[in-house]
SELUM-139145 format. One record per residue (C-alpha): residue number from 1; residue in three letters; z, y, x. Coordinates in nm, 3 decimals. Each point is the difference from the previous one (the first is absolute). Layout:
# SELUM-139145
NUM, ala, Z, Y, X
...
# end
This chain:
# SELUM-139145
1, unk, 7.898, 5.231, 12.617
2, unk, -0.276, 0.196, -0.220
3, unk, -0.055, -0.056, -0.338
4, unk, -0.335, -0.130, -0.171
5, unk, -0.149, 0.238, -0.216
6, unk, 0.067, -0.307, -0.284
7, unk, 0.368, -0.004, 0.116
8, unk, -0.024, 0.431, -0.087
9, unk, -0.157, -0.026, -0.288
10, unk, 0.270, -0.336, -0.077
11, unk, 0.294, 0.247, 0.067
12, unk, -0.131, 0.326, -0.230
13, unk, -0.070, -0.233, -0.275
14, unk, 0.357, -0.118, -0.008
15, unk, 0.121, 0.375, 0.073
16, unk, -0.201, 0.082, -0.317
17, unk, 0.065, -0.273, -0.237
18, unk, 0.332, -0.130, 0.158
19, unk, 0.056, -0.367, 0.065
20, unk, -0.134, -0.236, -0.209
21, unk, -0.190, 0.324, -0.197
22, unk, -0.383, -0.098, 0.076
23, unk, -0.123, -0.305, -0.167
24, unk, -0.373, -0.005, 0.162
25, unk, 0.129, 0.142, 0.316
26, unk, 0.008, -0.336, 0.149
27, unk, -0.398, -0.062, -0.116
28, unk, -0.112, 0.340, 0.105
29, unk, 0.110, -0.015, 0.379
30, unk, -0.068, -0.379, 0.048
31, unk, 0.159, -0.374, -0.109
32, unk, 0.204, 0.046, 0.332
33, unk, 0.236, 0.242, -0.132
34, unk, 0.300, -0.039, -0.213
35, unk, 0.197, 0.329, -0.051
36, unk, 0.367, -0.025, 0.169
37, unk, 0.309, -0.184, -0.208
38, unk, 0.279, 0.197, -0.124
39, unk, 0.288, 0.080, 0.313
40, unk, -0.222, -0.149, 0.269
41, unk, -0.009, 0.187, 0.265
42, unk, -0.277, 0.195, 0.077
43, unk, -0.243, -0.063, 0.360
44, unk, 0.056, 0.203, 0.291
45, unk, -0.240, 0.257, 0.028
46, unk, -0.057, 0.335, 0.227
47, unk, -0.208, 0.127, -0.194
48, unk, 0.105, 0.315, -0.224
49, unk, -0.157, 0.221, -0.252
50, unk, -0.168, 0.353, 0.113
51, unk, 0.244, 0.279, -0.100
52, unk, -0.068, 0.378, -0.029
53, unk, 0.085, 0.160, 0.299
54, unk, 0.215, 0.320, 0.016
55, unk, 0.180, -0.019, -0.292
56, unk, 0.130, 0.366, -0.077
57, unk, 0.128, -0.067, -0.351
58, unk, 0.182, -0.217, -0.258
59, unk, 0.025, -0.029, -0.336
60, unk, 0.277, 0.050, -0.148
61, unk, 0.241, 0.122, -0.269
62, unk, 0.222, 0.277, -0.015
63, unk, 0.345, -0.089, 0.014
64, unk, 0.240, 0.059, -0.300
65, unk, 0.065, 0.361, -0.098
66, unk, 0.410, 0.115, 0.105
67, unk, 0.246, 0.054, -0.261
68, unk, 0.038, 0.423, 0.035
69, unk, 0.363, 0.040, -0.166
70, unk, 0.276, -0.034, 0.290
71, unk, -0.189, 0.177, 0.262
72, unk, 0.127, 0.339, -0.013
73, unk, -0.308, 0.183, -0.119
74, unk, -0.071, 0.291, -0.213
75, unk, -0.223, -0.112, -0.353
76, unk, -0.246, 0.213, -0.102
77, unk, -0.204, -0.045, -0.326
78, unk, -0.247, 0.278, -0.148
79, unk, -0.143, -0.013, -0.332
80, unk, -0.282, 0.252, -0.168
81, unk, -0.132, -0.060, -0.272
82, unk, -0.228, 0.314, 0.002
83, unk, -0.199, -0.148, 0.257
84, unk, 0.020, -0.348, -0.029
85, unk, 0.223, -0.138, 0.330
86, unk, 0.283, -0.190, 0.056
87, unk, 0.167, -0.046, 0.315
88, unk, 0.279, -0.152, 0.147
89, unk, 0.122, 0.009, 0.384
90, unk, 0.314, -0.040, 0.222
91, unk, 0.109, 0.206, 0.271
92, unk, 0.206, 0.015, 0.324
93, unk, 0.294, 0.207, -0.099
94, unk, -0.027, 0.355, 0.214
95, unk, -0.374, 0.194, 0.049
96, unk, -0.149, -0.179, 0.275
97, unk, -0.355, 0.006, 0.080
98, unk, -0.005, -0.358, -0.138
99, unk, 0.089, 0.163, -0.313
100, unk, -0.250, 0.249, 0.053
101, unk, -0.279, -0.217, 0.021
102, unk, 0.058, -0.214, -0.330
103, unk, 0.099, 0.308, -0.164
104, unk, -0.396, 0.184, 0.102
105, unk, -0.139, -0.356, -0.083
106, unk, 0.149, 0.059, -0.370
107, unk, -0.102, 0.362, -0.020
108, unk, -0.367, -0.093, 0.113
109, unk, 0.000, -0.242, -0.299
110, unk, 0.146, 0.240, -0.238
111, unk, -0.259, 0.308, 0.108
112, unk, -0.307, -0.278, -0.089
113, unk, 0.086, -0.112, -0.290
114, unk, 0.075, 0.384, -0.101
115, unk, -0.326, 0.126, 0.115
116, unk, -0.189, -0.346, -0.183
117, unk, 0.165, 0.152, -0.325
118, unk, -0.016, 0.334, 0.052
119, unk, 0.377, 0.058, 0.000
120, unk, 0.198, 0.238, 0.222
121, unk, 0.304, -0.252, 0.022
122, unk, 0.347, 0.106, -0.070
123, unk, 0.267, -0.201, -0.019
124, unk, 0.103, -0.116, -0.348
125, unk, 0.337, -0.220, -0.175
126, unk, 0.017, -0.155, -0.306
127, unk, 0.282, -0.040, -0.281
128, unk, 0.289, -0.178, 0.029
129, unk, -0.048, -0.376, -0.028
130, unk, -0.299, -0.004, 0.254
131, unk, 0.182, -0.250, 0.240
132, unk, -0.137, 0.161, 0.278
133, unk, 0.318, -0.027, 0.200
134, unk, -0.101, -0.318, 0.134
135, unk, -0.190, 0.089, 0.325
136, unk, -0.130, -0.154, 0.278
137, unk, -0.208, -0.269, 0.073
138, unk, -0.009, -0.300, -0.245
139, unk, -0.020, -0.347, 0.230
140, unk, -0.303, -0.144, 0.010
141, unk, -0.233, 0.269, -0.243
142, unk, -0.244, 0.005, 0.355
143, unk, -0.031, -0.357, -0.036
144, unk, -0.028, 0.002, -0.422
145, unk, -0.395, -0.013, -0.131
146, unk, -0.100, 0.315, -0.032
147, unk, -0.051, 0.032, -0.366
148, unk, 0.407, -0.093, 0.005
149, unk, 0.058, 0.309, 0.165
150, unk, -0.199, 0.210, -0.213
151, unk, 0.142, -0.115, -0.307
152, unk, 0.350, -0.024, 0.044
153, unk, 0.156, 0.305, -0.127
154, unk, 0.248, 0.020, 0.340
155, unk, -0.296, 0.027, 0.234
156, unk, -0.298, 0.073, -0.163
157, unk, -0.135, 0.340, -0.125
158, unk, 0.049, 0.040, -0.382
159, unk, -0.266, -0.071, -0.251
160, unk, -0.163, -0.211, 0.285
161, unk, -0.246, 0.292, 0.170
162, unk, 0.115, 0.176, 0.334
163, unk, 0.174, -0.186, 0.309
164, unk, 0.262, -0.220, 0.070
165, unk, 0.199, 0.048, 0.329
166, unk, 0.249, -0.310, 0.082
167, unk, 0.184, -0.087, 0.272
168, unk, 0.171, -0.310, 0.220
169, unk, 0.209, -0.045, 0.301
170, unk, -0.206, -0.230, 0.229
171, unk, 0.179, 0.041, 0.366
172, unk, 0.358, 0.015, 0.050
173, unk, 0.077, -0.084, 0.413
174, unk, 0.198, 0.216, 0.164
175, unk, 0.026, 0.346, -0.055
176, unk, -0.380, -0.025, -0.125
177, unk, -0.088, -0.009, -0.405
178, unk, -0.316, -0.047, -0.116
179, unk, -0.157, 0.059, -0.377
180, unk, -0.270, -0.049, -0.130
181, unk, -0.175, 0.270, -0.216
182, unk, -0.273, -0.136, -0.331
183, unk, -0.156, 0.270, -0.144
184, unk, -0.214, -0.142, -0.279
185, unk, -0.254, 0.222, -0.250
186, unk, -0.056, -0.130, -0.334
187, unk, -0.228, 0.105, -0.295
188, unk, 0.116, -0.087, -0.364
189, unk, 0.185, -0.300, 0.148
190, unk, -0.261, -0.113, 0.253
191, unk, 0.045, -0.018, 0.342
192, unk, -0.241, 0.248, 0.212
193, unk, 0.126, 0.016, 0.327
194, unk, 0.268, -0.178, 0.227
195, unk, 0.117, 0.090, 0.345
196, unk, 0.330, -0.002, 0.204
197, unk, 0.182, 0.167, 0.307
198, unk, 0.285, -0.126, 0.152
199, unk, 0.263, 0.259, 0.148
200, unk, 0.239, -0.057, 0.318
201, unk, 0.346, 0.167, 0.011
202, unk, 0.253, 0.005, 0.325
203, unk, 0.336, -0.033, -0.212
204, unk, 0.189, 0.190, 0.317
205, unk, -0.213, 0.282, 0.052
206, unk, -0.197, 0.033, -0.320
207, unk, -0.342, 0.012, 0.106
208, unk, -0.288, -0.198, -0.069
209, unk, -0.389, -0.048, -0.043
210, unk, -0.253, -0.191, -0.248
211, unk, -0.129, -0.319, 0.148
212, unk, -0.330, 0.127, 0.171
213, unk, 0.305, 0.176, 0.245
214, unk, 0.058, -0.359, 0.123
215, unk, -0.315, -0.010, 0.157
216, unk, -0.121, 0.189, 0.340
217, unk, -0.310, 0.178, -0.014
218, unk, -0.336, -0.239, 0.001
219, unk, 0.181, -0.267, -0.187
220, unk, -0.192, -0.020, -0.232
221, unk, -0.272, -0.101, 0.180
222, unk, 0.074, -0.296, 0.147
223, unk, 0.231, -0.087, -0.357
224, unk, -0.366, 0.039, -0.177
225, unk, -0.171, -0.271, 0.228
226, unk, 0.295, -0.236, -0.064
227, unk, 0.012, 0.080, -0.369
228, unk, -0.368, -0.060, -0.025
229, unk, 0.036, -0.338, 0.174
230, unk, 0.233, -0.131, -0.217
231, unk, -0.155, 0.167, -0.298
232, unk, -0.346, -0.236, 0.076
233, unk, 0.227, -0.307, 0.069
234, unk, 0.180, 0.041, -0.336
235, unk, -0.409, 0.023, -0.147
236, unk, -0.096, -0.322, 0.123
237, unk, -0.278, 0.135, 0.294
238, unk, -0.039, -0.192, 0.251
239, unk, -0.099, 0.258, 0.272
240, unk, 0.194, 0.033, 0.332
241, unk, -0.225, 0.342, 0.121
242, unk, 0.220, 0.299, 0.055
243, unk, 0.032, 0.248, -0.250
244, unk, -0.237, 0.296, 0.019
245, unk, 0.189, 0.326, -0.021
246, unk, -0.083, 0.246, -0.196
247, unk, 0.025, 0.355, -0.216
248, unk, 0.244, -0.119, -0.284
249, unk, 0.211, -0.328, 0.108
250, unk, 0.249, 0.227, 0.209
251, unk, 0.041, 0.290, -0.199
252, unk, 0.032, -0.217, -0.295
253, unk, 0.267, -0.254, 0.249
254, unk, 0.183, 0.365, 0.064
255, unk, 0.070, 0.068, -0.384
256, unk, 0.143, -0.399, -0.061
257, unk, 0.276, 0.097, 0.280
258, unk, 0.146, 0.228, -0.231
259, unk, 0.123, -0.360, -0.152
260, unk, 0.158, -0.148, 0.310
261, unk, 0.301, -0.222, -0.032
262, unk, 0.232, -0.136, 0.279
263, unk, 0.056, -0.379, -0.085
264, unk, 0.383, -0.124, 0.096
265, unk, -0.142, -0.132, 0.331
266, unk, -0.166, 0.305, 0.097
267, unk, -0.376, -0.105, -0.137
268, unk, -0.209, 0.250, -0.107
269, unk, -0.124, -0.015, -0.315
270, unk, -0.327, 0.182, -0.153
271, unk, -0.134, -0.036, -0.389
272, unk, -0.340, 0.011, -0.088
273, unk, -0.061, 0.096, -0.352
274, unk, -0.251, -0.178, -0.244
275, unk, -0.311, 0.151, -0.006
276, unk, 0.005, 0.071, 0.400
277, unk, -0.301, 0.092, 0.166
278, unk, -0.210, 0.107, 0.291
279, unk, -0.280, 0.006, 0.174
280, unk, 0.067, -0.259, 0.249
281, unk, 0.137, -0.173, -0.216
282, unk, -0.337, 0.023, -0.234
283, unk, -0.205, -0.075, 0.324
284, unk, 0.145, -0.353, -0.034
285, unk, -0.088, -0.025, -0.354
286, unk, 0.386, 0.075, -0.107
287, unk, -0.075, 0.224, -0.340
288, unk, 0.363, 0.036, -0.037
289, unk, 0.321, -0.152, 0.001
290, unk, 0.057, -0.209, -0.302
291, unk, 0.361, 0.008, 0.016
292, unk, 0.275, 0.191, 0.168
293, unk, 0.131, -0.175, 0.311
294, unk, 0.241, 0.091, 0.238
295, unk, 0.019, -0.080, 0.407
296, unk, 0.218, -0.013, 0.226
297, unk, -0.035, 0.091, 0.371
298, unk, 0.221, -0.148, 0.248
299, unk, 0.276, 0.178, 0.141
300, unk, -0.138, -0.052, 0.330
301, unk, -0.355, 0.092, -0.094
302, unk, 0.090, 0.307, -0.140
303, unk, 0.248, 0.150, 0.241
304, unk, -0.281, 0.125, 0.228
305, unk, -0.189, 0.213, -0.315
306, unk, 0.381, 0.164, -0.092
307, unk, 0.127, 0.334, 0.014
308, unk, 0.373, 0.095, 0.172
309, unk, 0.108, -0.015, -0.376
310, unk, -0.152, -0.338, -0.072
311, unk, 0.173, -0.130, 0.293
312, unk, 0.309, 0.126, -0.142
313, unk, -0.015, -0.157, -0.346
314, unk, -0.170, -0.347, 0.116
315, unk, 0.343, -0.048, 0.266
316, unk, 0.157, 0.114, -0.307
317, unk, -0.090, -0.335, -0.140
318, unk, 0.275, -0.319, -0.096
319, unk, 0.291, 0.258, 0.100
320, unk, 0.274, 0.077, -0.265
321, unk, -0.103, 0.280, -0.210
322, unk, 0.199, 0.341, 0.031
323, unk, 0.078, 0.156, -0.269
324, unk, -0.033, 0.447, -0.009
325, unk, 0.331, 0.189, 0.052
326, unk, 0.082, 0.142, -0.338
327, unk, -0.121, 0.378, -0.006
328, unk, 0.106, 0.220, -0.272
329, unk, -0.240, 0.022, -0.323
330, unk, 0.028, 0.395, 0.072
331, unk, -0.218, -0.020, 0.350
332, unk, -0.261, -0.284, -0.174
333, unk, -0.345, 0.083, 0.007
334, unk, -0.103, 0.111, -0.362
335, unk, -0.267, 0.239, -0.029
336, unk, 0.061, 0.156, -0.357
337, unk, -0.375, 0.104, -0.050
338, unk, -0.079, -0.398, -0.009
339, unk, 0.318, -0.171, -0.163
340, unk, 0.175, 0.197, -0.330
341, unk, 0.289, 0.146, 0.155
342, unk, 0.321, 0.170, -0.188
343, unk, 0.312, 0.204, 0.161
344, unk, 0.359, -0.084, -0.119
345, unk, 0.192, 0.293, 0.076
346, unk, 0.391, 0.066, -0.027
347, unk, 0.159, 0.288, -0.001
348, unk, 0.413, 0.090, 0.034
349, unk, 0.128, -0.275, 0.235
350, unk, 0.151, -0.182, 0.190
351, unk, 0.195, -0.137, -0.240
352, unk, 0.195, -0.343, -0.106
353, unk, -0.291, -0.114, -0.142
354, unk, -0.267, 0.056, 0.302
355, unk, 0.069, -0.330, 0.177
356, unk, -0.077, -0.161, -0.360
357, unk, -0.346, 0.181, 0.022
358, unk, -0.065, -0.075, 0.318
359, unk, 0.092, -0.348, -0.045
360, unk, -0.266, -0.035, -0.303
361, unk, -0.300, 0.137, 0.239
362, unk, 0.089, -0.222, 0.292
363, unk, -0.011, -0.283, -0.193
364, unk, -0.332, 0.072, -0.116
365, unk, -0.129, 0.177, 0.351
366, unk, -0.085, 0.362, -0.178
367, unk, 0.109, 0.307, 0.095
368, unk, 0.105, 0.312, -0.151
369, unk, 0.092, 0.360, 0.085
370, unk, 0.375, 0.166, -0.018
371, unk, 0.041, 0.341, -0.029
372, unk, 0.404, 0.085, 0.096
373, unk, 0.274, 0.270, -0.075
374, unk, 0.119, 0.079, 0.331
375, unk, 0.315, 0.001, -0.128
376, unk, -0.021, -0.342, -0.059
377, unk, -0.161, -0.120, 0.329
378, unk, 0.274, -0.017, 0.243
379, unk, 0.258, -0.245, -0.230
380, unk, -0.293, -0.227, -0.021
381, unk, -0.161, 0.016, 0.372
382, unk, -0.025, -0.339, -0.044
383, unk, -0.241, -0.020, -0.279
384, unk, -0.171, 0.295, 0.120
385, unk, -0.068, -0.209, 0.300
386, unk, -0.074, -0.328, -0.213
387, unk, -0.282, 0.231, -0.199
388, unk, -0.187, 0.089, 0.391
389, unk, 0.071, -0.356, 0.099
390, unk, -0.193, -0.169, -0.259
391, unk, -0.290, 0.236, 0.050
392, unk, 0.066, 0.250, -0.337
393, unk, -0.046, 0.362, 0.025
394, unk, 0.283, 0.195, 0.014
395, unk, -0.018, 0.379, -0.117
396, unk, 0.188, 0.291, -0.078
397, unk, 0.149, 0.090, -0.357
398, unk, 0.234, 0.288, 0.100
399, unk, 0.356, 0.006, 0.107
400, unk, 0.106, 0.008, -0.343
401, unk, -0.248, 0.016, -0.272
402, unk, -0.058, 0.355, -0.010
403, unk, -0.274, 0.208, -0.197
404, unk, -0.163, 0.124, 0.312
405, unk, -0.260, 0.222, -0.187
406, unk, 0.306, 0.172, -0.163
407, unk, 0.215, 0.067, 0.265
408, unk, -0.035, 0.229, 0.341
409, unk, -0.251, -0.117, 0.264
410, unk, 0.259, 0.005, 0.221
411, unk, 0.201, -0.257, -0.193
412, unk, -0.273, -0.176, -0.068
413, unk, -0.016, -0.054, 0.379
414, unk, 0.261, -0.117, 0.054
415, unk, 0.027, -0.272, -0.269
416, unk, -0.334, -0.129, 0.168
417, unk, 0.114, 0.051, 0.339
418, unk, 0.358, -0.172, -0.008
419, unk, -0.171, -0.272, -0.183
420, unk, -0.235, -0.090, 0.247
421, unk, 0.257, 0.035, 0.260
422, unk, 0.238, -0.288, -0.177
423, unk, -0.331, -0.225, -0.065
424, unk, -0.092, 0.000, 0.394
425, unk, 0.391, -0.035, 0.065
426, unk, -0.012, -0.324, -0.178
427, unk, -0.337, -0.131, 0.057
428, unk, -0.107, 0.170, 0.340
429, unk, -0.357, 0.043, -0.175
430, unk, -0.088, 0.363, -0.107
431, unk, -0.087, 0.111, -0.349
432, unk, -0.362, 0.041, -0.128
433, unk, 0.005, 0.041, -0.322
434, unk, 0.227, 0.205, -0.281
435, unk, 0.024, -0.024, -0.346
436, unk, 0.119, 0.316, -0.210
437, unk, 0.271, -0.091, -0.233
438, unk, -0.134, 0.021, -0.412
439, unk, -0.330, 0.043, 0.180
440, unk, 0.044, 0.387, 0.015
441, unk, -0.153, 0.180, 0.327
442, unk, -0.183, 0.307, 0.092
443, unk, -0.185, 0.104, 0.276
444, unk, 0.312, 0.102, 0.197
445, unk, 0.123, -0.288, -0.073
446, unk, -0.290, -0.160, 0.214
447, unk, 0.046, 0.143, 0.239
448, unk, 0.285, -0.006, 0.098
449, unk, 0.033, -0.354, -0.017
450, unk, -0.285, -0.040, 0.238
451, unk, -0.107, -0.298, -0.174
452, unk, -0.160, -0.153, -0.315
453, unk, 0.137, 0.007, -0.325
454, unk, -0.014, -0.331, -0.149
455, unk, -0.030, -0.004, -0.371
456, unk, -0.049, -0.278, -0.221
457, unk, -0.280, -0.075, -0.302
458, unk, 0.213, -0.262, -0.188
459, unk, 0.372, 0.069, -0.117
460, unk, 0.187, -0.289, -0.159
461, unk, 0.320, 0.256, -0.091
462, unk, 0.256, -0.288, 0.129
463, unk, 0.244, 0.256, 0.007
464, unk, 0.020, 0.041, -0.411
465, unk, 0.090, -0.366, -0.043
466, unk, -0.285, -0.160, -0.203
467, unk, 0.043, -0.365, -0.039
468, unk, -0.134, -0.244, 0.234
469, unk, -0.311, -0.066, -0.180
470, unk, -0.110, 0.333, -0.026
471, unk, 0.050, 0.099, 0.365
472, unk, -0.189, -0.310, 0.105
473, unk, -0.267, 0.065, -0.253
474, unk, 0.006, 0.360, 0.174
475, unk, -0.021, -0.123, 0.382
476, unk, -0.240, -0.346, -0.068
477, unk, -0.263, 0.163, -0.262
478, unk, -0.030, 0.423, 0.090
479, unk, -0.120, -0.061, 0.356
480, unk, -0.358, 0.004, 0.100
481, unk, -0.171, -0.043, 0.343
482, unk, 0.192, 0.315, 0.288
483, unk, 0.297, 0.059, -0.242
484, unk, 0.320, 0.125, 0.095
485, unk, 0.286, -0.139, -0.199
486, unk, 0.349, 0.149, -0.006
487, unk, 0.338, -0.140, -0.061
488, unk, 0.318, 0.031, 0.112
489, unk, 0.185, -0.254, 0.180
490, unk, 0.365, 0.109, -0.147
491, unk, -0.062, -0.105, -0.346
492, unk, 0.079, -0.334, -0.083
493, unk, -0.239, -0.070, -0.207
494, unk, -0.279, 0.065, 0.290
495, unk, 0.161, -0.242, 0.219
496, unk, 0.082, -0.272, -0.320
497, unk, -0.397, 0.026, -0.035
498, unk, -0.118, 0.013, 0.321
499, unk, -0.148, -0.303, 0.068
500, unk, -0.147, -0.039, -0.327
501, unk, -0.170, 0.291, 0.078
502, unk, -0.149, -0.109, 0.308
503, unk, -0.127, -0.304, -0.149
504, unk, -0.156, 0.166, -0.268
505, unk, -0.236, 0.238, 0.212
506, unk, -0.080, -0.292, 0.233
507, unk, -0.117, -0.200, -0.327
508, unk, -0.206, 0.248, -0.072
509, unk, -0.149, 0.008, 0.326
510, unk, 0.205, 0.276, 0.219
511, unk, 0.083, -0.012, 0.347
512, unk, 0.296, 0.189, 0.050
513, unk, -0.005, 0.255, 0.290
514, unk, 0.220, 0.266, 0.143
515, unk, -0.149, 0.369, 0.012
516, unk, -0.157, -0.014, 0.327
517, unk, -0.159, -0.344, -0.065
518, unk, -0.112, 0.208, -0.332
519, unk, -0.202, 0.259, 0.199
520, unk, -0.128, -0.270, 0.213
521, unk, 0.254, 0.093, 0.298
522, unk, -0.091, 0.388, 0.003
523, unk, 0.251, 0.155, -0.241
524, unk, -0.089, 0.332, -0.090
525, unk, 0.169, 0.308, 0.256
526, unk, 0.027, 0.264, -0.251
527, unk, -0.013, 0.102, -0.381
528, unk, 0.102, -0.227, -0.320
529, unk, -0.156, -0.303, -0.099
530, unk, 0.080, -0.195, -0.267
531, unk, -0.180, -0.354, 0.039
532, unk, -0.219, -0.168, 0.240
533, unk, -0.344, 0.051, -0.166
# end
């Protein structure tokens, strides 16, 4: 049966003002009415409201950010004051190209804000007490208000000028992670600009895109004349025509993809910013978009517009999450021209208190460098093996701690050549790197070992006993950004202080590498050097 235009008119008034609500509705559409009592039933009808046809898009929220700690990543947290940023990341343990892409995304945002200031960047620590050994991503800083981020001291930029980079964990299915990247600018506290990225991982094979990579080429297209749909609905106009395409919807569409999240059930969700625009969008008298709004796309909708990755992260979707094999902190990805680097080097071992030393980095995933007598090497194959194992360098000290520049080149030779010998007995991985014992070479000296002379530019002297204080003092506060530290892992007072060591430098803001991660994995092949800068 149809319904009167009075019984429409009867049924939107109640819709409007809810039962009972209207108190001339009953004198406005005629003495015949009286509005329906409370829980009786409703007439039968056929007749249903016009809906919008094609719906592309939902709004939505987006879901709860993941707690990071348990997953097996690597933190990462930058700090420079000199040009105003702070930034704070996690990473796939290993250098895959998922890796590789967050890591560019970081350097891109470091060169700007550079060049803004005029500021060749270098990387820079602080003093002890900085607290900057808490890394990673802080739960829920992409979800804070942005003048939060700024101003908190543990993601913000200091003094308030300069950008903010934070960081959640916002897919977890599978072998696929997802995070979220906010990169906020501020000026004297006051939010200036606001975007975000989201970054995919593969836990089993390390590689990885930003979110635009879940889409095939063209998606953005048809995503811009969904978007803009939705975007009219959520304005109130009542206008069914298609949207006209045009110049700036699509490209604009492309750059929002970067922010692409995979819900639990496989929907696709895209965030508009506040402040949105385009010129479709301004053809339907849309100035902007008051608020930021996100929208999701159903899985089903958008598995035609996806790439071969996309696929692979969408199925990823609702399964148990698989955490990263462990990889040694010694083959991470660093890149010692962005993060402040330092080189804890030990000369004289293997010896009882190796394991102790070894033990301390693990347990902080560092790495170090061991220079060995050869003597040495073959009673303690198996913490020769240990040092290779967990991703350390390994290099040669002489088969037993002789003068080389002071004896015959001949014996010098040999002391280099029986050492590497033992090393590659007991590790199966060859030499590439030497260190002169006292630090004394010569040119012969060079070359005959065939390799490069690693020296070192800070020198706790462990081996004359100072008290614990002092040696820490000597290891925390002397380094700067590149240096090469030496101590000796025979002394017990090295190993008593080992850890407090460690945390000391990653307080103020080291990451702890081995000498090739030092040279950015191309140590040098020949000649002395005697720190990373």
């Amino acid at each position: 049966m149809n319904r009167t235009l009075r019984e429409i008119a009867a049924a939107f008034m109640v819709m409007v003002f809810g039962v009972g609500g209207c108190t001339s509705c009953a004198t406005a559409l005629g003495a015949e009415w009286s509005p329906p009592r409370a829980n009786e039933p409703a007439p039968e009808s056929d007749w249903t409201p016009p809906k919008w046809q094609g719906v592309f898009a939902e709004a939505t929220s987006l879901p709860k950010p993941l707690e990071a700690t348990g997953l097996g990543l690597v933190e990462r947290r930058l700090r420079n004051d000199e040009i105003g940023l702070q930034a704070r990341w996690e990473q796939l343990p290993g250098a895959g190209s998922g890796n590789a892409a967050i890591v560019e995304a970081i350097r891109g945002i470091v060169s700007l804000r550079g060049e803004s200031v005029g500021v060749a960047y270098q990387p820079k620590v602080f003093a002890r007490g900085a607290g900057l050994a808490a890394r990673g991503c802080v739960t829920g800083s992409t979800a804070w208000p942005a003048a939060e981020v700024v101003a908190d001291p543990a993601t913000g930029p200091i003094g308030g000028s300069g950008v903010a980079v934070v960081c959640d964990i916002v897919f977890a299915s599978g072998s696929v992670l997802g995070q979220r990247l906010r990169v906020l600018g501020a000026q004297d506290g006051m939010v200036t600009s606001d975007t975000s990225r989201v970054f995919y991982f593969d836990t089993r094979t390390g590689e990885g895109g930003s979110g635009a990579q879940l889409w095939a080429p063209g998606a953005a297209e048809a995503l811009w004349a969904g978007i803009a749909q939705s975007l009219r609905r959520q304005a109130g106009l009542l206008s069914l025509a298609p949207i006209a395409a045009g110049p700036g919807g699509p490209e604009l569409t492309a750059g929002l993809l970067e922010s692409t999240e995979v819900g639990p059930n496989g929907t696709l969700l895209v965030s508009v910013p506040a402040g949105f625009n385009a010129p479709e969008l301004a053809a339907l008298g849309i100035t902007d978009t008051l608020r930021s709004s996100t929208w999701a796309v159903p899985r089903e909708v958008a598995e035609p517009l996806l790439s071969v990755f996309g696929v692979q992260v969408v199925a990823a979707a609702g399964a148990p999450f698989i955490a990263p094999a462990p990889v040694a902190a010694g083959l991470d990805l660093v890149g010692c021209d962005l993060l402040p680097c330092v080189a804890m080097t030990y000369d004289d071992g293997p010896g009882e208190l190796t394991a102790g030393v070894l033990d301390q980095l693990a347990a902080r995933h560092a790495s170090a460098s061991f220079f060995l007598i050869g003597a040495r090497v073959a009673g303690n194959a198996d913490l020769a093996r240990r040092m290779v194992a967990e991703g350390h360098v390994v290099g040669n000290h002489t088969w037993s701690h002789t003068a080389l520049s002071k004896t015959t080149v001949a014996k010098a030779a040999d002391e280099l050549r029986r050492t590497d010998a033992a090393i590659l007995a007991a590790t199966g991985v060859p030499v590439t790197v030497f260190r002169p014992p006292w630090g004394e070479y010569n040119e012969a000296v060079l070359a005959v070992a065939g390799k490069p002379a690693i020296l070192w530019d800070v020198d706790t002297f462990d081996w004359r006993q100072p008290s614990d204080e002092v040696l820490i003092g000597r290891a925390v506060d002397q380094p700067i950004p590149g240096s090469v530290v030496l101590q000796h892992d025979i002394h017990p007072n090295t190993g008593r202080t080992a850890g407090r060591v460690y945390d000391g430098l990653l307080d103020r803001g080291f990451v702890l590498v081995n000498l090739q991660q030092l040279y950015n994995g191309q140590l040098p092949v020949s000649g002395a050097r005697s720190s990373g800068r």
